[in-house]
C-alpha positions as CSV (number, residue, x, y, z in Angstrom):
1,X,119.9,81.4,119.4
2,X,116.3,82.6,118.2
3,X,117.8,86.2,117.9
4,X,120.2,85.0,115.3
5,X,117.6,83.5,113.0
6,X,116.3,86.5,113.1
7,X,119.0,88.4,112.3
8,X,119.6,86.0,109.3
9,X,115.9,86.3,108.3
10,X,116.5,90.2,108.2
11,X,119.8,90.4,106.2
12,X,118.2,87.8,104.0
13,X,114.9,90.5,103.5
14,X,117.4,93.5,103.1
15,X,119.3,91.4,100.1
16,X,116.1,90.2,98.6
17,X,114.6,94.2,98.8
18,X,117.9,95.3,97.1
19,X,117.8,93.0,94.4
20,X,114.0,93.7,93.6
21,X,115.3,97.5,94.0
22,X,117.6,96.8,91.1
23,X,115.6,94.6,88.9
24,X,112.4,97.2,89.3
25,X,114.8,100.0,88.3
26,X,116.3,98.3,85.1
27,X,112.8,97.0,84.1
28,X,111.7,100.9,84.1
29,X,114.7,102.3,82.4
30,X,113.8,99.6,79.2
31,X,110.6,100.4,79.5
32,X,110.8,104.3,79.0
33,X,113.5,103.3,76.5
34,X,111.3,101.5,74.4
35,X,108.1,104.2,75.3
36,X,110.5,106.8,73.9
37,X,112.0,104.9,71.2
């Protein structure tokens, strides 16, 4: 049963990475917008 936690603990990480992905990519495309506008 420790092996699923872990497993949770891992997707949850993964999801939580992707999201930060996104938000970091989104917060660099306004900010070269702006830079170049």
């Amino acid at each position: 049963m420790g092996g699923e936690t872990i497993l949770e603990l891992l997707r949850y990480v993964k999801s939580s990475l992707e999201q930060l992905e996104i938000v970091m990519g989104a917060f660099v495309f306004i900010y070269h917008a702006i830079g170049e506008g």
